[in-house]
C-alpha positions as CSV (number, residue, x, y, z in Angstrom):
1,X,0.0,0.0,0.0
2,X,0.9,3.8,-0.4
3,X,0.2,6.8,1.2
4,X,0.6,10.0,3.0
5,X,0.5,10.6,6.3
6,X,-0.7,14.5,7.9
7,X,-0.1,16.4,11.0
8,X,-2.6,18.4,11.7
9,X,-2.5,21.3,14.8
10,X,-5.5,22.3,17.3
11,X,-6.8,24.0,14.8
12,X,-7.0,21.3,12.2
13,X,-4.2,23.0,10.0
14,X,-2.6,20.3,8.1
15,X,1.5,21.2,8.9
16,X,3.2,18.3,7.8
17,X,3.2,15.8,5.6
18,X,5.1,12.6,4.3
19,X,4.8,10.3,1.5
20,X,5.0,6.4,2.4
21,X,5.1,3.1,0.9
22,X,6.6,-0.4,1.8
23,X,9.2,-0.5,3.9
24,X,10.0,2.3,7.2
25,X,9.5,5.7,6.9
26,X,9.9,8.7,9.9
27,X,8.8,12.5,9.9
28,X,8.6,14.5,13.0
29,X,7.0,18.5,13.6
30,X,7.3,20.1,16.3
31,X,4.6,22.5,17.9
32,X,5.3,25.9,19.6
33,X,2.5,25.1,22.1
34,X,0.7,22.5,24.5
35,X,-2.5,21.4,22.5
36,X,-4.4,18.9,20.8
37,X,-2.9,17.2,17.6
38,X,-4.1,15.3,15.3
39,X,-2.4,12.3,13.1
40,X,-3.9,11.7,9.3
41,X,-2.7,8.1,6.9
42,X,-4.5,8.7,3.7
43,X,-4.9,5.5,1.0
44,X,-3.3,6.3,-2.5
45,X,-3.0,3.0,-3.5
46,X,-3.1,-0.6,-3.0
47,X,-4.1,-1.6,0.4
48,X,-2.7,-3.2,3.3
49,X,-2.4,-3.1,7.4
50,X,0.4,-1.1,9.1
51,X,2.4,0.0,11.9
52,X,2.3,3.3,12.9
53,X,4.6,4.1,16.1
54,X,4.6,7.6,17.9
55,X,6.9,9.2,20.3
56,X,6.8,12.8,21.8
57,X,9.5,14.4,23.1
58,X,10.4,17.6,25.2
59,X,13.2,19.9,24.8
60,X,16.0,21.1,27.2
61,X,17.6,24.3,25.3
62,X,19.7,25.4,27.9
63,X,18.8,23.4,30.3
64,X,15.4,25.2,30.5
65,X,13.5,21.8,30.6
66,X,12.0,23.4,27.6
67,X,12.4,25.2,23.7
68,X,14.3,28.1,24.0
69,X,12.2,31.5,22.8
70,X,11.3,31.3,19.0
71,X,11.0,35.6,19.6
72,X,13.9,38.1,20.1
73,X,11.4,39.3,22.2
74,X,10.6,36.6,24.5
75,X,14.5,35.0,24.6
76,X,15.7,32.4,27.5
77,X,17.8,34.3,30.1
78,X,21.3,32.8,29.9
79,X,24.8,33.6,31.8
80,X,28.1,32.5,30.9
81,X,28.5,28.7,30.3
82,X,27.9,25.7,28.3
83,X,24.2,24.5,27.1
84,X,22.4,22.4,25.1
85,X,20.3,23.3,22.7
86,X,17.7,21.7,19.8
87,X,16.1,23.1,16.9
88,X,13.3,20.4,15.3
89,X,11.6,22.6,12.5
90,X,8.2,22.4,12.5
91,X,7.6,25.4,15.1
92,X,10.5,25.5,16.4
93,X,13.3,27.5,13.6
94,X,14.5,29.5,15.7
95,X,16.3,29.5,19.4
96,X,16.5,33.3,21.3
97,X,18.7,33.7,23.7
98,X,19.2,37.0,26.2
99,X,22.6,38.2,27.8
100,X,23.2,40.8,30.3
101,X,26.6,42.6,29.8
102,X,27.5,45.0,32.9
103,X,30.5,46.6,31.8
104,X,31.5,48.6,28.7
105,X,33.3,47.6,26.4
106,X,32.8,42.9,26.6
107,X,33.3,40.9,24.0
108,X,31.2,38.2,23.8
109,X,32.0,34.8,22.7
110,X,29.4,32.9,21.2
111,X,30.5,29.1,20.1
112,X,28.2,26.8,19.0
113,X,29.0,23.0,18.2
114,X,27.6,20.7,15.5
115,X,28.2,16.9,15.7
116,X,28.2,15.3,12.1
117,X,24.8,15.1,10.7
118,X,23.5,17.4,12.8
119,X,22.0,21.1,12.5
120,X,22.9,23.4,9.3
121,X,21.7,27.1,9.8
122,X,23.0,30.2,11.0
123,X,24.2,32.2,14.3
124,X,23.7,35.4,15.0
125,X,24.3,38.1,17.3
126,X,22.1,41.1,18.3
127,X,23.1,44.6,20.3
128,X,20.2,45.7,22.9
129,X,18.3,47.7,20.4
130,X,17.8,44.3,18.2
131,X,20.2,45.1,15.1
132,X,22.0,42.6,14.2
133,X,26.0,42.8,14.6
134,X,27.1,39.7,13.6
135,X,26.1,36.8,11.7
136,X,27.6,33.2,10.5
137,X,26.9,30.2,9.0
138,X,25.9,26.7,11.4
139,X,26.9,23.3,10.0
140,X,28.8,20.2,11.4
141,X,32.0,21.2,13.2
142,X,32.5,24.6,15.7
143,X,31.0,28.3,14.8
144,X,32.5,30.7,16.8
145,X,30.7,34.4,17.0
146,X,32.3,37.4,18.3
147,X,31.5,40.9,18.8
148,X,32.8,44.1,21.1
149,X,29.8,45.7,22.2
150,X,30.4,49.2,23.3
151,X,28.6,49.8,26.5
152,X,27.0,47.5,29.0
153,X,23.3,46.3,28.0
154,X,21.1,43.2,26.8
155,X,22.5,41.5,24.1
156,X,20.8,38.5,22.2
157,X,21.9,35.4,20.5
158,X,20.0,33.7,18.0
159,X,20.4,29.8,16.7
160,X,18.4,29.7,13.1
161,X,17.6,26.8,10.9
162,X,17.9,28.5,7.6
163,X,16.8,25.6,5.0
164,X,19.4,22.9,6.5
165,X,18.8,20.1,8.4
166,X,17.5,20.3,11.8
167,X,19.4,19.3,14.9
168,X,20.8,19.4,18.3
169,X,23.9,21.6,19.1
170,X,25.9,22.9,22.3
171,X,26.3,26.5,22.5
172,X,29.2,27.7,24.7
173,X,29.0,31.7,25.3
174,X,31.3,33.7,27.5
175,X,32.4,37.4,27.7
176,X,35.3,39.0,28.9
177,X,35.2,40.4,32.1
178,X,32.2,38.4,33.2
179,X,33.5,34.8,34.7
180,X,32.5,31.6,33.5
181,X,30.2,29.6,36.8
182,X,32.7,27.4,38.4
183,X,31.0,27.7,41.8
184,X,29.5,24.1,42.6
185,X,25.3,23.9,44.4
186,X,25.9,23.7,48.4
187,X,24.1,20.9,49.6
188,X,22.7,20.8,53.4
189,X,21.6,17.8,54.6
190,X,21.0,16.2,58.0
191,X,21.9,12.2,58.3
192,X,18.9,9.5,59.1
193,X,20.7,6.8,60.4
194,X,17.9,4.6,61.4
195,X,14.9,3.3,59.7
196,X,12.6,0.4,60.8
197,X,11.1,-2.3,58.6
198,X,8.0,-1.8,56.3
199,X,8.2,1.9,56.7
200,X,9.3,4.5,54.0
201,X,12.4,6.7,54.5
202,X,12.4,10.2,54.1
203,X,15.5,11.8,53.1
204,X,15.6,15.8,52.9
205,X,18.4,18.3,51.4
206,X,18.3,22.2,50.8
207,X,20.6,22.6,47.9
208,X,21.3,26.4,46.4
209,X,23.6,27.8,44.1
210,X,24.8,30.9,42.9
211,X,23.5,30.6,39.9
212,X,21.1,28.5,39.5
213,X,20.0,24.8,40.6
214,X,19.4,22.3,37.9
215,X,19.0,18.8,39.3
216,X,19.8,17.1,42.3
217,X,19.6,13.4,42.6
218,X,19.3,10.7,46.1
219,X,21.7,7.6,44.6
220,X,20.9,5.0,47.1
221,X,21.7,0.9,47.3
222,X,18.7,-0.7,49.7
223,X,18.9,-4.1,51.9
224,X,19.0,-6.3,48.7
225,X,22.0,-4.7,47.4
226,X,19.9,-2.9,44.5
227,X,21.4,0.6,43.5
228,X,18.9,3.4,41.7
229,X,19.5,6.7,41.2
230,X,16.6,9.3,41.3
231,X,15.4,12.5,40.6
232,X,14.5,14.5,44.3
233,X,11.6,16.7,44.4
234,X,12.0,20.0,44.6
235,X,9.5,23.1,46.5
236,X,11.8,26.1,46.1
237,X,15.5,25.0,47.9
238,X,14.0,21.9,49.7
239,X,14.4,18.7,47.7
240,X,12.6,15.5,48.9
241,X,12.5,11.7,48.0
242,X,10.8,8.8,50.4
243,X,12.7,5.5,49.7
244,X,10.4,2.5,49.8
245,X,9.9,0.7,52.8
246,X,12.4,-2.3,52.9
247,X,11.3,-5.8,53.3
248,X,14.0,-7.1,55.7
249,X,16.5,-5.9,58.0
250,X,19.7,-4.2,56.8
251,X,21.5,-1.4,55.9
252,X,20.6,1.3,53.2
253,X,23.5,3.2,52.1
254,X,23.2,6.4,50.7
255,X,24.7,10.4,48.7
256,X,22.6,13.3,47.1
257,X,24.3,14.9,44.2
258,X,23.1,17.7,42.4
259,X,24.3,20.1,39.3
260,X,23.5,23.7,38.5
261,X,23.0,24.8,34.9
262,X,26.7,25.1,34.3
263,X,27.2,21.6,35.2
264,X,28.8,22.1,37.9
265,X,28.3,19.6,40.5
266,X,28.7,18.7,44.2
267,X,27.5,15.2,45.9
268,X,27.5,14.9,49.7
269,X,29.7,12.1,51.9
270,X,28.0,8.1,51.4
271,X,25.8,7.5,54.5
272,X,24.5,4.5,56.1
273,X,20.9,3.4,57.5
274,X,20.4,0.9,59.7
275,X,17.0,-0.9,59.2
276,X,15.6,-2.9,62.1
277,X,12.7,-4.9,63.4
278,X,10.6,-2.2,65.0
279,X,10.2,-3.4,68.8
280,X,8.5,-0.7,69.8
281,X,4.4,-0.9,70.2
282,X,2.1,2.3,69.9
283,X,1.3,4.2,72.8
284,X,-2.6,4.7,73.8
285,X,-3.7,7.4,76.2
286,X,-7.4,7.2,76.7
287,X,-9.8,8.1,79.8
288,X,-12.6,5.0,80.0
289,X,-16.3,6.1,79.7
290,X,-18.4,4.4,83.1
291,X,-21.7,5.5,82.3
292,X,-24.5,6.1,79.7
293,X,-27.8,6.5,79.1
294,X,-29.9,3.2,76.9
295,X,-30.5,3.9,73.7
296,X,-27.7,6.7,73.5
297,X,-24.7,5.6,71.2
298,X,-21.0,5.9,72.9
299,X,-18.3,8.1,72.1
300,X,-14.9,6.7,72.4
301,X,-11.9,8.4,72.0
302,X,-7.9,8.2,72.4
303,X,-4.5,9.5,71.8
304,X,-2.6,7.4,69.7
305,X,1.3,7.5,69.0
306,X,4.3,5.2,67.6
307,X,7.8,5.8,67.4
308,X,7.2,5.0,63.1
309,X,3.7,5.5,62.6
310,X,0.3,4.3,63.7
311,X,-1.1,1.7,61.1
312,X,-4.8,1.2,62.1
313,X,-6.8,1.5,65.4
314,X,-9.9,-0.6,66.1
315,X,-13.0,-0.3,69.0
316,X,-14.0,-3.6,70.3
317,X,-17.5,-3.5,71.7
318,X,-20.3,-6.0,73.1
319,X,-23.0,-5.8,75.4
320,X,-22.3,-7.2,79.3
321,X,-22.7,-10.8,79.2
322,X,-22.2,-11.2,75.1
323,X,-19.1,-14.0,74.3
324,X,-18.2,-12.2,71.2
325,X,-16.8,-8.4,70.5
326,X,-18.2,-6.4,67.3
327,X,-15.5,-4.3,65.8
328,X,-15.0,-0.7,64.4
329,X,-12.1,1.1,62.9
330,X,-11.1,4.6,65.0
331,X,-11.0,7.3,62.7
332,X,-8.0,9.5,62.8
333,X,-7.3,13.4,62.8
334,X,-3.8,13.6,64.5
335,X,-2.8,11.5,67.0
336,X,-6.8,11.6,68.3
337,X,-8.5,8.6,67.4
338,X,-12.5,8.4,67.5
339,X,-15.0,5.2,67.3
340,X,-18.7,4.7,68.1
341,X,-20.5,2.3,69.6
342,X,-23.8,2.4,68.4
343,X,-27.0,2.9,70.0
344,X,-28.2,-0.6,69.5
345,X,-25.5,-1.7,71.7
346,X,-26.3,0.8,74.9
347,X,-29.0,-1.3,77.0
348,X,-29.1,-1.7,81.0
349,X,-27.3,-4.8,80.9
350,X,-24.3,-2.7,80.2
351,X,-21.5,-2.1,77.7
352,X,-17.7,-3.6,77.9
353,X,-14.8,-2.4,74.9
354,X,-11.3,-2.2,74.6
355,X,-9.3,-0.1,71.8
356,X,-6.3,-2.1,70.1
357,X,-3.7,0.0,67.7
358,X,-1.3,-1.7,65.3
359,X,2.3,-0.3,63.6
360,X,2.5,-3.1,61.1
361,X,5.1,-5.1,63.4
362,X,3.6,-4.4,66.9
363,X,0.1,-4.0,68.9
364,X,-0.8,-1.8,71.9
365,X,-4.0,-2.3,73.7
366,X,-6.4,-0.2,76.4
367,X,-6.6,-1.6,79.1
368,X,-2.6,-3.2,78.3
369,X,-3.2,-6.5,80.4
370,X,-6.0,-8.7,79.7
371,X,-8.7,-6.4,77.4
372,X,-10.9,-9.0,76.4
373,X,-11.8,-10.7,79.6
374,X,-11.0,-7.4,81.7
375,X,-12.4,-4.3,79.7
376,X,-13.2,-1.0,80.3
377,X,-17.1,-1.2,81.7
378,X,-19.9,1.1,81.0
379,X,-22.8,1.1,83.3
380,X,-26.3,2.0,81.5
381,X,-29.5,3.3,83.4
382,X,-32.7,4.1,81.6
383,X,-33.3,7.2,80.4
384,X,-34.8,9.7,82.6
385,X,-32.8,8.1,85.3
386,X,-35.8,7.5,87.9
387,X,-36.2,4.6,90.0
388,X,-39.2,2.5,89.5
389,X,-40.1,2.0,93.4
390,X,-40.7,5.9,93.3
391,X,-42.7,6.1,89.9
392,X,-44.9,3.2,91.6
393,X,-45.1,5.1,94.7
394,X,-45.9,8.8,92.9
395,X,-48.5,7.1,90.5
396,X,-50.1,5.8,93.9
397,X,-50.6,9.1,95.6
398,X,-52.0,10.4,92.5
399,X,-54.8,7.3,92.7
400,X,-55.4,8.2,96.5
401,X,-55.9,11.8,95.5
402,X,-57.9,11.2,92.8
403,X,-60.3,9.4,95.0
404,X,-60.6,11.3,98.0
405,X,-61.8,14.5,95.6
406,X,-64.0,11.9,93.8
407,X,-65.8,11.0,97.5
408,X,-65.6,14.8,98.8
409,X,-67.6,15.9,95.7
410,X,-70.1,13.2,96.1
411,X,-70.9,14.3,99.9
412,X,-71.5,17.8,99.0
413,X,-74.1,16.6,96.9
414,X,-76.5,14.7,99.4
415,X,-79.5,16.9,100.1
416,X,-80.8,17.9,104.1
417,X,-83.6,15.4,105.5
418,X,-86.6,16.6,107.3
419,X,-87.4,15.4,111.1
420,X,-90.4,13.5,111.4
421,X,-93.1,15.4,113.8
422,X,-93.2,14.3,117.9
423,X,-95.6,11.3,118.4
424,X,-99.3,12.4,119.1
425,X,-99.1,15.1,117.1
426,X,-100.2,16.1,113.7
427,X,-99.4,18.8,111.4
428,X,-100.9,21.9,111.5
C-alpha cells in the first residue's frame, strides 16, 4: 500500500506531511504550544495493514526543561557557560537567547557546536536595540561568533535553521570580564541513620547555588543490594524523596548529588541506614467512659502514637454478658483517634470495649493487660434516670388523690332530711 500521512494542529491545519510506501519511513514537527494534535494516513493506492509508532519528546535548550524563545522578544535568560540546545523545525526555527553585559566595552564569545549530521543554519548576534552585529553560517564542526559591544546592556543570541537540516547543538557563550560559573550547588543535609522495617524513608536536602539549581539526585543501594539513582523533588531549595519501605533488616546506604545549569556539581559524603525490626508498640492514652444512658450511642476516644507510625486502630464493643466483641475502625485526625459504639449496643445490661492500635510489626491495647476478659465497663440506666419504686409510689398518691376528691364531691351533693313530727301530734 501507499500513502501519506498528515499532521494536523489544534486548529486542524494540516503542517506536515510525508509520502509512504513499503518499507519504514519517519517524519517528525514540532509544535510551539501545549494542545491537541491530530495524526492523518490517507490510501493512495493498493491496500494493506500497518504500523504506525509515535513518540513525543520535550526539549531542554539550555537546560530550561523546555524550547528556548522562538521571539527576540521573548528570549531564554542565559549567563556565561555551556548549554544544550535543539532546533526540530516544525515550530521550532528559531532558538533566542538573552545576555546581560555590565560593563563597557565585553566581547562576547558565542560558540556553537555541531556533531556530524547534525544542524545546518546560522548564528547570530544582536546589540540591545535588536540590530543585528554579527552573523555566521551553522553546520557540522564549531562556529564561533564574536562581537565588542560598546557599553554595557542586553544583548541577544540567535540559533536559526535556515533551510538545513534540523538538529541538536551545544552553545558555549562567554564574555570578557564576566567569569564563566565554576561555583559548585551547596548541599545541606542532616543524616537518618535509622529506619525500621516496612516503613518509608524520608530523606531531605536544601541545595542552592549561585547561579542557578538544575538537578539534584538521592543515589541509594537498599537491603537487597539494589542501586537506583533518582530525581529529588524540589519546593523552592528543599528537595525530597521517600525510599520504599524495605522488606527485611539491613543497611541502606546512601549520597545526594546535584548540578547547576553550568554543570557544575557537588555530591555529599556516602551515608548508612540501619534498618531494624521495630520493637517498639504504639502508645494509647485514653480516659474509659463508666456510664451512659440506653439507647444513647458511645463516644470513644484516644490519643494514639508510635515511634514510626500508627497503622490502624480498632473499638472492640459488646453488650455485658455477650461471648463475642463487634468491631470498628477509629477514625484519625492527628494523634486523636475516635470510634462509636452504636445505640443498638447501649441497654441496661451494660456495655464492655477495649481499643487495640497496630504499627504493622507491633500491637498496643487499652486496658494493656488482659482487654478481652478485663475491659473498660460502662454502666447503663434508663433514660430519665428514675427509680421504679418511686414512679410506683408517685403514681399511687396520685390514685389516693384522685379518689378522696371523687368521695368529697359526692358528699356535697347529698341533700338535708326533714325530722319526722313528735308522736301524738299532727301537722298543723
Amino acid at each position: 500500500m501507499t500513502g501519506d500521512l498528515h499532521f494536523y494542529n489544534e486548529l486542524q491545519t494540516d503542517v506536515g506531511a510525508l509520502n509512504f510506501g513499503p518499507g519504514t519511513y519517519g517524519t517528525d514537527y514540532t509544535f510551539a504550544t501545549a494542545q491537541t494534535v491530530y495524526i492523518r494516513l490517507v490510501l493512495t493506492g493498493g491496500s494493506g495493514t500497518y504500523s504506525l509508532q509515535i513518540a513525543v519528546t520535550s526539549q531542554n535548550d539550555a537546560n530550561s526543561g523546555g524550547d528556548a524563545g522562538n521571539v527576540i522578544t521573548g528570549p531564554t535568560p542565559v549567563t556565561p557557560g555551556t548549554y544544550p540546545g535543539c532546533i526540530l523545525k516544525g515550530e521550532d526555527n528559531n532558538d533566542y537567547y538573552s545576555l546581560v553585559l555590565t560593563a563597557n566595552g565585553q566581547t562576547v564569545y558565542a560558540n556553537v557546536t555541531v556533531l556530524p549530521g547534525g544542524l545546518t543554519g546560522a548564528l547570530r548576534l544582536y546589540d540591545e536595540l535588536q540590530n543585528e552585529v554579527w552573523a555566521g553560517g551553522v553546520a557540522p564542526g564549531v562556529t564561533q561568533g564574536v562581537y565588542t559591544f560598546a557599553t554595557a546592556q542586553t544583548i541577544y543570541i540567535r540559533v536559526e535553521l535556515s533551510g538545513g537540516s534540523a538538529g541538536s547543538y551545544e552553545m558555549e557563550i562567554f564574555a570578557t570580564g564576566i567569569p564563566i560559573d565554576q561555583t559548585s550547588p551547596t548541599i545541606t543535609h542532616t543524616p537518618v541513620t535509622d529506619a525500621a522495617v516496612g516503613q518509608p524513608i524520608s530523606i531531605t536536602a536544601t541545595v542552592v547555588d549561585n547561579v542557578a539549581v538544575d538537578k539534584v539526585y538521592l543515589n541509594y543501594t537498599d537491603v537487597l543490594a539494589a542501586n537506583h539513582n533518582v530525581s529529588m523533588t524540589g519546593a523552592g531549595n528543599t528537595f525530597s524523596y521517600d525510599i520504599p519501605a524495605q522488606s527485611s533488616a539491613g543497611s541502606v546506604t546512601y549520597f545526594i548529588w546535584a548540578n547547576d545549569t553550568n554543570d557544575n556539581e557537588a555530591r555529599t559524603a556516602a551515608y548508612t541506614i540501619t534498618v531494624s525490626a521495630d520493637t517498639v508498640a504504639p502508645t494509647i492514652t485514653h480516659t474509659a467512659v463508666t456510664s451512659a444512658k440506653a439507647g444513647d450511642q458511645i463516644t470513644i476516644t484516644a490519643t494514639i502514637t508510635d515511634n514510626v507510625g500508627v497503622q490502624s486502630a480498632t473499638l472492640y464493643y459488646r453488650k455485658t454478658g455477650d461471648a463475642s466483641y463487634s468491631t470498628v475502625a477509629m477514625s484519625a485526625s492527628g494523634d486523636t483517634y475516635t470510634a462509636v459504639i452504636p445505640a443498638s449496643a447501649v441497654t441496661t445490661a451494660g456495655v464492655q470495649y477495649y481499643i487495640s492500635a497496630t504499627d504493622g510489626t507491633n500491637t498496643a491495647t487499652a486496658p494493656a493487660a488482659n482487654p478481652t476478659t478485663a475491659p473498660y465497663s460502662v454502666s447503663v440506666t434508663e433514660q430519665g434516670g428514675l427509680p421504679w419504686l418511686w414512679i410506683i409510689i408517685i403514681i399511687v398518691i396520685v390514685v389516693v388523690v384522685a379518689l378522696v376528691a371523687v368521695l368529697m364531691r359526692k358528699k356535697k351533693k347529698i341533700p338535708a332530711q326533714t325530722a319526722p313530727p313528735p308522736q301524738g301530734q299532727t301537722g298543723p
